[in-house]
N, C-alpha and C positions, 0 to 999 in steps of 0.2 A: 946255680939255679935253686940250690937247698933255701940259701940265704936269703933269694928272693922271695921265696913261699913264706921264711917264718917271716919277713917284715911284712909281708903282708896279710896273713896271718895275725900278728899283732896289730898291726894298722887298723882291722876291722872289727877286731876285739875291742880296743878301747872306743870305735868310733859308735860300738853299739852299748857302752859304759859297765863292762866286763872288767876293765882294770883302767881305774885312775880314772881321769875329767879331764883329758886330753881332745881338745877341738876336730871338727872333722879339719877346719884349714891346716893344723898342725900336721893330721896324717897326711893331707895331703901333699905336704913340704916332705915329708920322709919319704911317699912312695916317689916324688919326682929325685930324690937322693937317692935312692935305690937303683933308678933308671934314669938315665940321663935325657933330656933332650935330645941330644943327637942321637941317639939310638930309633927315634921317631922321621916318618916322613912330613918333614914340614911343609909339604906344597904338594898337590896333585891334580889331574887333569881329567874331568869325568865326561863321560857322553850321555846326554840326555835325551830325550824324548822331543824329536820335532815337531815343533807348533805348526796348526794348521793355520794359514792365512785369510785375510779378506780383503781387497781393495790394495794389499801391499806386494812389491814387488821382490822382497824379502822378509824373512820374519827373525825370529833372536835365532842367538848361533845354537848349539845342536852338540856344544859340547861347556864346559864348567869348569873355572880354575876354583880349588877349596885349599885353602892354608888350614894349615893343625888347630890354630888359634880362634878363624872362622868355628871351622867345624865345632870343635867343643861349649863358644856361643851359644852356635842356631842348637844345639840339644839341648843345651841348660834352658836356655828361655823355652823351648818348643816343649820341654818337659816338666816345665813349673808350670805353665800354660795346663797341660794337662793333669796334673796333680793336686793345681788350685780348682779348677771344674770338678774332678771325682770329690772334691774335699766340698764342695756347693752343692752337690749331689745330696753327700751325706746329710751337712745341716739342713739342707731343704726338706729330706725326711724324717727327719729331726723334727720338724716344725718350727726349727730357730730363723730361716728364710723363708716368708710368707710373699707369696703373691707371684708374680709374671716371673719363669728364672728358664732361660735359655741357653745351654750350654755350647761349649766350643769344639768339644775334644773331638779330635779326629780331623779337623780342621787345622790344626796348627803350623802347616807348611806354608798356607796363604799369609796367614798373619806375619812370620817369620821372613819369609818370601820376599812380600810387599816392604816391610821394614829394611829385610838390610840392601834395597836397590835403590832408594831414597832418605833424601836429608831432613834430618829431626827440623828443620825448617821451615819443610813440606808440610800439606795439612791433609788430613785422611778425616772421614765421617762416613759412619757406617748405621747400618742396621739395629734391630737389639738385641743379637747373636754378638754380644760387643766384648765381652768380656779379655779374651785373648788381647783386641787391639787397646784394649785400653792397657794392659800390663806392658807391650809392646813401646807405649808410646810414653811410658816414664813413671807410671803410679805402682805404689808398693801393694804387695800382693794384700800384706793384712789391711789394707786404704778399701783395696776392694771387697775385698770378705767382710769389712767393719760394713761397709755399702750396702753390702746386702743383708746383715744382720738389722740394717738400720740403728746402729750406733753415731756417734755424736764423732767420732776419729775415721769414720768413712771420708770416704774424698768428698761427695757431696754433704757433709755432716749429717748421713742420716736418712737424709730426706730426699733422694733421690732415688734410690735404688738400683736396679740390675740396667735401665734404662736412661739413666742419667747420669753417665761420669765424664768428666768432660778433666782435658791438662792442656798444655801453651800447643796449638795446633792440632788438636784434635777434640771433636765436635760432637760427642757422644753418642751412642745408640739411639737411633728415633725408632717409638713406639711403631709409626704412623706407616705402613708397608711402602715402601718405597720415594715417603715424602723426604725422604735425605735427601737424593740425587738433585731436585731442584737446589736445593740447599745448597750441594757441591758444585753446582756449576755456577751458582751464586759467591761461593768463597774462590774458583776460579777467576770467574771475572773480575774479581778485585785483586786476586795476584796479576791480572791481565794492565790492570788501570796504573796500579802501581808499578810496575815494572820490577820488578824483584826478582824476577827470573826462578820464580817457586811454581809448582805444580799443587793438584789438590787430587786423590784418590777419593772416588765415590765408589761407595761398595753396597750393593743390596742383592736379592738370594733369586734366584731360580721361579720363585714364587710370585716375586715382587716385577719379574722381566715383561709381564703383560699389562703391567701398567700404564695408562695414558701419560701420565705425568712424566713415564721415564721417557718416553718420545718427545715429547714436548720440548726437554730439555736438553736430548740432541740435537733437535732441529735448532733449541739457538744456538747451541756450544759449536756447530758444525757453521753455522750460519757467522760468529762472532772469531772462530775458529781459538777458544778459549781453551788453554792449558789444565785439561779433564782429562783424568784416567778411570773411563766409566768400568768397574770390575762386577759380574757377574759371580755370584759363590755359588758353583751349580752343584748341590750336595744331593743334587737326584730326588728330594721329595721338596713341597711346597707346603708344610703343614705334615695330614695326610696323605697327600696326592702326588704320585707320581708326574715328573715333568711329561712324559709321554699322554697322561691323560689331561695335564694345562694346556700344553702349548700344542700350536698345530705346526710349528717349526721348533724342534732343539737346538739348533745351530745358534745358540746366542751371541755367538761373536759376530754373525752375520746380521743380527735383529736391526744394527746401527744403520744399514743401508748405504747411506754416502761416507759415514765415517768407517776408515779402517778397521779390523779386527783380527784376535790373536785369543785361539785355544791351546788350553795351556794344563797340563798335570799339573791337578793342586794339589799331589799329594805328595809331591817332590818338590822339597824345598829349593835346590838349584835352580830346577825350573822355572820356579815360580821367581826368583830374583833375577835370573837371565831376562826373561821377561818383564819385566817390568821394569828393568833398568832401559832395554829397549822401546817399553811406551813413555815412560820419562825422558826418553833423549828428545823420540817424536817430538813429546808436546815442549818439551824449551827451546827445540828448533824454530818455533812458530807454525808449526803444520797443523795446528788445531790438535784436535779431541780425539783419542783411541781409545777403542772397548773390546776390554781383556773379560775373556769366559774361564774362570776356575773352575776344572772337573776334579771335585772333592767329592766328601762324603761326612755325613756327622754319624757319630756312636750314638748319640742319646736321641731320643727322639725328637719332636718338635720343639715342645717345651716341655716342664718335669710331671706337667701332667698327663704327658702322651707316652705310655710304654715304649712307644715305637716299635712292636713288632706284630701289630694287627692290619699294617698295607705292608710289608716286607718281613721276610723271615727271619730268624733267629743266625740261619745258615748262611745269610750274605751277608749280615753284617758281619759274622766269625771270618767270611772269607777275605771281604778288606782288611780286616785286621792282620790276618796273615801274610797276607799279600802286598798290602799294600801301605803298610801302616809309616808316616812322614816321619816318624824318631824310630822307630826299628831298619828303615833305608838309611839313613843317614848314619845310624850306629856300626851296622853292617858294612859301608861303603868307607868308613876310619880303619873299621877294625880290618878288615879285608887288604887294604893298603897301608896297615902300618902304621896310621898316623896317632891311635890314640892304645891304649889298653883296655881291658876289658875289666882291671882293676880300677885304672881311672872314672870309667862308667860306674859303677857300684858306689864309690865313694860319692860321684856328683849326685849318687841319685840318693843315697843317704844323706847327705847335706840340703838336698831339694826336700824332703821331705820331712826334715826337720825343721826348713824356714815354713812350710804351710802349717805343721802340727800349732808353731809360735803364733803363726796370723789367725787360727781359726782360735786361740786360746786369748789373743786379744779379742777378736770378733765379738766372742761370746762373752766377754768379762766387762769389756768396755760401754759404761753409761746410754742410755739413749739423750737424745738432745732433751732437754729441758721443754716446756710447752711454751715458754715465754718466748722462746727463739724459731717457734714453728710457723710465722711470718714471715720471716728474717729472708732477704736480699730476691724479690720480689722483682725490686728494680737494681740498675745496675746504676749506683753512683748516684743516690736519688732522697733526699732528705728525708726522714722518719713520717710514717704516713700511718694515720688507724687504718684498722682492717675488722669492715661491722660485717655483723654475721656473724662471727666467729664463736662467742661464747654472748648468750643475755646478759648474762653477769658480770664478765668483764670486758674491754677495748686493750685490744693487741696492736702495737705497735709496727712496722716493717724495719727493721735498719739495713741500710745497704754495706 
């Protein structure tokens, strides 16, 4: 036991550059030599939280298989997710991120959730609470941080921002409160035409659930019976506003009426993949359209200009934290059963934290685009076109 303290002991000495320039991945080869694999629960069996139903005669199962290998996954991602948001935080008050910035944190079991129950295949388009899904769905954390610095190495060069990041199947955060969901049952119906046996996740907030347009576009997805997994983020405020003083129904899995629906802990990342692997089956069985209600919760406020503690206290937000927070259950439910260490955790989150320190020091170091290319792809696949108005003085080009 001695021996294990000093390797690890040293392991985290060098990994905070006390002795030598030894990687975290190197420590993390020594403390797995330390400890072996088998010494670990490689598989376990968790009970979750019963979904409530609507229109179904069953809902997902009510228990969860997690492998060692899952597990340590969904907290890496579910923990860069929220260390890349605290680190947008900072620069935002910084003034090095200027304009619209909506953070995720506290959210990250949806994101996580909905990702490992379907196929990178699949298409997801969300809200502009986007951030998580977009790390989720394949872009590198400093792609997004460059994004939002508005540098030229951003995923959208720059010129998109917090609300524009778009990768192969997923469709970025729309400004527009709830104009996504047309949109997804729009990229549905073309997974419907083509046959490709793909699904498409539409996700918009709590806020966004009294929209005309979201009805609209049940009625056709139910009517067409279109392969839509309409998800709900219900993080309990709409801006400022409590859902209890929007809606005059909360029950938003029930809002769909003739379509199915399934409430679901979104603060529990099992959950949330049980579920969803079950409204995925639905829709590629051909049964049409299911709408999943996430009961989450966000740490930050609306967006980085809303404190967020003048409609809600300081004391409920400390209390989900406590209680309920989606990488403190997940950590708790390895460690509890053996399947990880509590060394392993320390080191992933020292390694996590040293891949954001690099992306915000690209971020910030990294060129803005040039003015010459602030026309640039305009159109998609579209010959070089002037763009008047832009400067008296000179005619800017578009290249696609």
């Amino acid at each position: 036991m001695q021996n294990m303290l000093t390797i690890i002991s040293n392991a985290l000495c060098r990994v905070t550059g006390r002795n030598g320039a030894q990687t975290v991945s190197e420590v993390s080869r020594s403390l797995v030599v330390s400890r072996s694999f088998a010494d670990f629960t490689p598989q376990a069996t968790f009970d979750i939280k019963k979904c409530d139903v609507h229109r179904l005669e069953e809902g997902p199962p009510v228990q969860a298989e997690l492998t060692r290998e899952q597990g340590l996954q969904y907290y890496r991602t579910m923990q860069t997710v929220r260390r890349m948001e605290l680190k947008a935080d900072q620069l935002y008050k910084q003034k090095i991120i200027r304009g619209f910035c909506h953070l995720y944190d506290g959210q990250e079991a949806c994101a996580m959730g909905i990702e490992a129950a379907i196929n990178p295949s699949d298409h997801l388009i969300t809200a502009y609470r986007a951030h998580g899904y977009t790390y989720t769905r394949g872009v590198a954390v400093k792609e997004i941080l460059a994004e939002l610095t508005g540098r030229k190495g951003g995923v959208a060069k720059g010129k998109g921002g917090s609300m524009h990041m778009y990768a192969p199947h997923f469709y970025g955060g729309n400004g527009i409160v709830g104009a996504q969901v047309p949109l997804g049952a729009g990229i549905a119906l073309a997974c419907q035409y083509q046959g490709n046996n793909q699904v498409c996740v539409a996700l918009y907030g709590d806020g966004a659930a009294n929209q005309g347009q979201i009805f609209e576009s049940f009625n056709m997805a139910a009517l067409w019976k279109l392969p839509c997994i309409f998800i709900c983020e219900n993080n309990k405020y709409g801006m400022g506003t409590s859902v209890e003083r929007a809606s005059a129904s909360t029950d938003y899995y029930r809002r769909g009426d003739f379509i199915p629906g399934i409430r679901v802990d979104g603060m529990d990342v099992l959950c949330v993949r049980e579920a969803t692997k079950f409204a995925a089956d639905h829709c590629r069985a051909g049964k049409g359209p299911i709408l999943m209600e996430l009961q989450t919760y966000r740490y930050h406020g609306h967006s980085m200009s809303d404190p967020g503690v003048s409609y809600r206290t300081r004391d409920e937000i400390q209390e989900v934290r406590s209680k309920s927070d989606p990488i403190s259950m997940l950590k708790e439910r390895m460690l509890s059963n053996n399947m990880a260490s509590a060394e392993e955790f320390k080191i992933m989150d020292v390694e996590i934290r040293k891949q954001i320190e690099e992306a915000a020091q690209f971020a910030t170091s990294d060129p803005e685009p040039p003015l010459d290319q602030l026309c640039n792809h305009i159109f998609y696949n579209e010959p070089p076109m002037e763009v008047r108005g832009t400067n008296p003085w000179s005619v800017l080009k578009s290249v696609s």
